[in-house]
N, C-alpha and C positions, 0 to 999 in steps of 0.2 A: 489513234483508234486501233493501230497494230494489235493483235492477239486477242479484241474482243470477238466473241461467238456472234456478241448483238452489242455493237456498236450505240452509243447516244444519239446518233444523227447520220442517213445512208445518205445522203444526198449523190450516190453515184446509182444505187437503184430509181432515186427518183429522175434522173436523165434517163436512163436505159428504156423507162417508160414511154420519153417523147424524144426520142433521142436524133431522129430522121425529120421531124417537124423542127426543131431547135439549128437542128445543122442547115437545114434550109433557109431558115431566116437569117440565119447568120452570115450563109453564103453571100446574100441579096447587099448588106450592107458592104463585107469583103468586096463583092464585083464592082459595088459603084465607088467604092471608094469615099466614103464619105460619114466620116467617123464625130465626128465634132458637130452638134446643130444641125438644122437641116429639117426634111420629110421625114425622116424615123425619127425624131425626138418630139415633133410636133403628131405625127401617128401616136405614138405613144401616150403622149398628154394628152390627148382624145381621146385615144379609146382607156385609158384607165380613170379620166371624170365621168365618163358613161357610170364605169362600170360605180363608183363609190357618190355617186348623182351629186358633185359639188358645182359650186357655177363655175368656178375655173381651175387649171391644176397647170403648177411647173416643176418640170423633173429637177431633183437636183446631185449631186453625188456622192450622197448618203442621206440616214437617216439625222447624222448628228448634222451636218450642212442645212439639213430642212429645218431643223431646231435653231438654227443659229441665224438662219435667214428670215425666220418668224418672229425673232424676237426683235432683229434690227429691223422690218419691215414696222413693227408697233412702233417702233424708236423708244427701247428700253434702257437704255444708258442712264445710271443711277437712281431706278425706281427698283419698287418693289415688287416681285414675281414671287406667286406662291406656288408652290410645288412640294412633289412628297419625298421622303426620303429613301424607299423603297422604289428600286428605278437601276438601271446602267448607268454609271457616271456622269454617260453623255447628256444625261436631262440638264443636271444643275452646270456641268461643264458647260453648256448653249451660254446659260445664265452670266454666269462670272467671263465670259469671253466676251459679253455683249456690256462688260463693265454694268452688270443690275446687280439687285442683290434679291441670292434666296431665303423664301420666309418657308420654314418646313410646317407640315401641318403632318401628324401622326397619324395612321393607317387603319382598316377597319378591320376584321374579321376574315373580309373576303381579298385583302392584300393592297385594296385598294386607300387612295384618298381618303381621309375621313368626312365625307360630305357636312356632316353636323357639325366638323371645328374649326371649318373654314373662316366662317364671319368674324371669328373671336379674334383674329390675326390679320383681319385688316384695316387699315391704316389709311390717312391720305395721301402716301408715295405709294399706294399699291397701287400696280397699272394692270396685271393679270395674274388668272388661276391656267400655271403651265398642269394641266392634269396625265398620267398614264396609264395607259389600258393593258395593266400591268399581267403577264401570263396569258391575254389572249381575250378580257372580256373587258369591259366598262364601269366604273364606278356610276353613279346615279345621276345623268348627266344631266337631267331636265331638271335636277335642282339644281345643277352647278351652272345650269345657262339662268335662271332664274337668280342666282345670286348675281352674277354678271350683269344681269341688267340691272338689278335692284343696285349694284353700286357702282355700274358706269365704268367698267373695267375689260379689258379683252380677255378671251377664252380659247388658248390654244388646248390641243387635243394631241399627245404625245400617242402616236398609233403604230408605232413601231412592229408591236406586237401581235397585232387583233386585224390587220388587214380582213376583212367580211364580217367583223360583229355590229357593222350598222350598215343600213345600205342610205341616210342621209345622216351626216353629223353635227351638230348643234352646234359646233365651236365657229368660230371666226377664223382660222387657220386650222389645216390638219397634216403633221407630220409622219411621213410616213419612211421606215426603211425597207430596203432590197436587199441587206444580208444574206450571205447563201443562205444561213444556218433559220433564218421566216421563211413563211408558210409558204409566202411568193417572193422566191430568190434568186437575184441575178447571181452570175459569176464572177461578181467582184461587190465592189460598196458601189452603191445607189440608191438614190432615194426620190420624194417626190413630195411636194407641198400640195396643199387644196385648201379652196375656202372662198371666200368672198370676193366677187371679181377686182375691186379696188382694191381692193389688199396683193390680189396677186400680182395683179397690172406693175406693181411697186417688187414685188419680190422677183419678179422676172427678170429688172433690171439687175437688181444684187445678183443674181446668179450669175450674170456675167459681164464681170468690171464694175457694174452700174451703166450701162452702154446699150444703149436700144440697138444701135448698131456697130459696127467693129470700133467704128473709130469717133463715135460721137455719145459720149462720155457725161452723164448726168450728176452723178451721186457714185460715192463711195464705196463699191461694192465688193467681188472678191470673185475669185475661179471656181463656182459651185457648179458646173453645168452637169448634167448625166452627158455621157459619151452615149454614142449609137447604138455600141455593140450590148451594152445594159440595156439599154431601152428596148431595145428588138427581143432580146432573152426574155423580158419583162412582159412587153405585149405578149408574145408567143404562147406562154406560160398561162395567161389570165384566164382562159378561156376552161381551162382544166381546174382553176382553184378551188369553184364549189364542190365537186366532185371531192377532192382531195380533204377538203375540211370536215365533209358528211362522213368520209372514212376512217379521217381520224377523231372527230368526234366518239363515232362508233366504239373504235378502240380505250379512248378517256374511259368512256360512261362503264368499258368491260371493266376494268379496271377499281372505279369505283363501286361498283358491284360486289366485288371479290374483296377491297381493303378498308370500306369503310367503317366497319364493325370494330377494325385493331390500329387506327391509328387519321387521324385526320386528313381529309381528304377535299377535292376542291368543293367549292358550293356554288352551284349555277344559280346567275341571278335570273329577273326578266329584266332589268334591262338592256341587256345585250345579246347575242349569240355566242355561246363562246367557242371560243375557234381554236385553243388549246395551243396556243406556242409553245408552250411545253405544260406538263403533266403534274403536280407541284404538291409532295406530301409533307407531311411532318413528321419527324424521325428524332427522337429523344437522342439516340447515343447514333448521331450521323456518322462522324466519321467511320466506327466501328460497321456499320452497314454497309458505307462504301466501300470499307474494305473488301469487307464477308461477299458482295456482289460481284467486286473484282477476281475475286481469288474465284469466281464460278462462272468465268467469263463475260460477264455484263456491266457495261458501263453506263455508270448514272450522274451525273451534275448537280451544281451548286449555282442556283439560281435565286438569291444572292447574298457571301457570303456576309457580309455586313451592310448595313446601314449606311447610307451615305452622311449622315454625321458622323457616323463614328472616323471619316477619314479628316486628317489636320486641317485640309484647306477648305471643309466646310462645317468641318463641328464649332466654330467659333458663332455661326448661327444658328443655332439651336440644339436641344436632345429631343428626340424621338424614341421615349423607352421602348413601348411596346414593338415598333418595326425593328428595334436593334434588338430584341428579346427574339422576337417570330426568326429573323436571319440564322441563328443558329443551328435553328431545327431543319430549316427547309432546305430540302434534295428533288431533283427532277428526274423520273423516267424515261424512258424512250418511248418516244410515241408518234411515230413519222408515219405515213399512210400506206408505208410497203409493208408495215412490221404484220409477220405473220400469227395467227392465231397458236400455233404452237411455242412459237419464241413469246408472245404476251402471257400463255400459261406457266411458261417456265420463270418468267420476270416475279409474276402472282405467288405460285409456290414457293419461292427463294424469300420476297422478301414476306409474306404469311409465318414461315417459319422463324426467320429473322426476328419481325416482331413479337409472336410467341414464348421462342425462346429469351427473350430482353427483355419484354412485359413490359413495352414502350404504350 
């Protein structure tokens, strides 16, 4: 981020914010020494199922960990998991690590899922709809928990992204990450599972060994735990996120205000809140934009660049034209909660012109 005016992501203004509240909590864990399991990981899974109303949640040490633990929690090995292809690697990566296989279902309008093409593509090895809340909001989940039941399948909820666009979630497991770069970010990878207490009761053990306790060893599990010093940052932090999502909300909405007239812009559904993980336009001649933006100080992302069929190790199950058609075009703004009203005018004006000038 050297030499941007306005950086794609400050997350050093957003510590400076709580910066004496963070260092405190972190002290607490530092003094007692006690980094691994324990009262801070258990504080944490409390107070973060309050806050998301699941009946139970286990940290785990990332977001893809909690994908990976969800789906051996179903016991997915050699069924069929439907998922989109529009997503971070780590969705279908969970998939193929848990030996299943992914069925893609093509994307709607709003980035999401296509809710309508789901039935078409299942099958009697299909065991779940892995869905993601792709950019910060929900696809239509009370017909995707509707299909779920109607065919007897689990419903994980990839939530990586959208931490506060539901305050109770419909799925049967809910994956969640702690990336610096989301909305609620530790200082390193973490993450955390939620959902149905029998479910979790099961995924508690996979997160560490399989082993209720150090040395008494059930099921087959692996080193998924959150460490303390994440969880503490993580609690810490919770208490501020509405706040932080109202503001950057604010700033989306400025935003679309100003570019929806010269180039496509997001579309707020109702069924979710969207909480904007990042800001997500469509831009004809991308890279030429990214350039024109760089060369003016401002740095903007590629959220994402292709399709996950389109890569070797999982285009052998299926195409997905239109999400590999949408990937080309789309580019991401800054839009974190410190960005000020002048730096968002000067984003608006650069890329107004841009479009103008390109007749994108």
């Amino acid at each position: 981020m050297t030499g941007y005016k306005i950086p794609f992501n400050d997350l050093k203004s957003r510590y400076k914010q709580i910066s004496t509240v963070i260092d405190k909590s972190l002290q607490k864990v530092i003094n007692d020494k006690e980094f691994i399991t324990g009262k801070y990981t258990k504080d944490f899974e409390e107070t973060f199922n309050k806050f998301v109303k699941a009946e139970d949640c286990v940290g785990t040490a990332s977001g893809t960990t909690a994908l990976q633990i969800a789906l051996r929690t179903i016991q997915s090995s050699g069924k069929e998991i439907i998922t989109t292809p529009l997503s971070y690697i780590s969705t279908s990566e969970a998939i193929l690590n848990e030996n299943a296989i992914p069925v893609y279902v093509d994307v709607d309008n709003n980035y999401q899922i296509d809710v309508d093409k789901i039935e078409s593509k299942i099958t009697n090895k299909t065991h779940a709809i892995l869905y993601v809340n792709l950019f910060g909001q929900t696809p239509n989940y009370k017909k995707l928990r509707e299909i779920a039941n109607k065919h007897k399948i689990y419903l994980i909820e990839d939530a990586a992204q959208s931490i506060g666009a539901l305050t109770d979630s419909p799925a049967d497991l809910t994956c969640y990450s702690f990336n610096p770069v989301k909305n609620l970010g530790a200082f390193g990878d973490a993450g955390a599972l939620t959902g149905k207490k029998h479910l979790i009761d099961k995924a508690r053990l996979l997160v560490n060994h399989g082993g209720s306790t150090r040395y008494n060893f059930s099921n087959l599990g692996m080193n998924a735990r959150i460490d303390n010093i994440q969880a503490q940052i993580v609690k810490t932090q919770l208490p501020y996120l509405n706040k932080w999502l109202k503001k950057k909300k604010q700033i989306c909405n400025y935003y679309t205000k100003h570019l929806k007239n010269y180039c496509v812009t997001p579309i707020e559904t109702n069924f979710s809140n969207h909480t904007y993980y990042v800001y997500v336009i469509q831009v004809k001649n991308r890279d030429q934009y990214i350039d024109y933006m760089k060369q003016n100080g401002i740095e903007t992302n590629i959220n994402y660049p292709y399709a996950l069929t389109e890569l070797p190790m999982f285009s052998k199950y299926g195409k997905c034209l239109y999400a590999e058609t949408l990937s080309k075009s789309l580019v991401s703004l800054p839009c974190y909660h410190t960005l000020t009203k002048s730096k968002q005018n000067l984003i608006i004006k650069l890329t107004l012109k841009f479009l103008k000038e390109n007749k994108t």
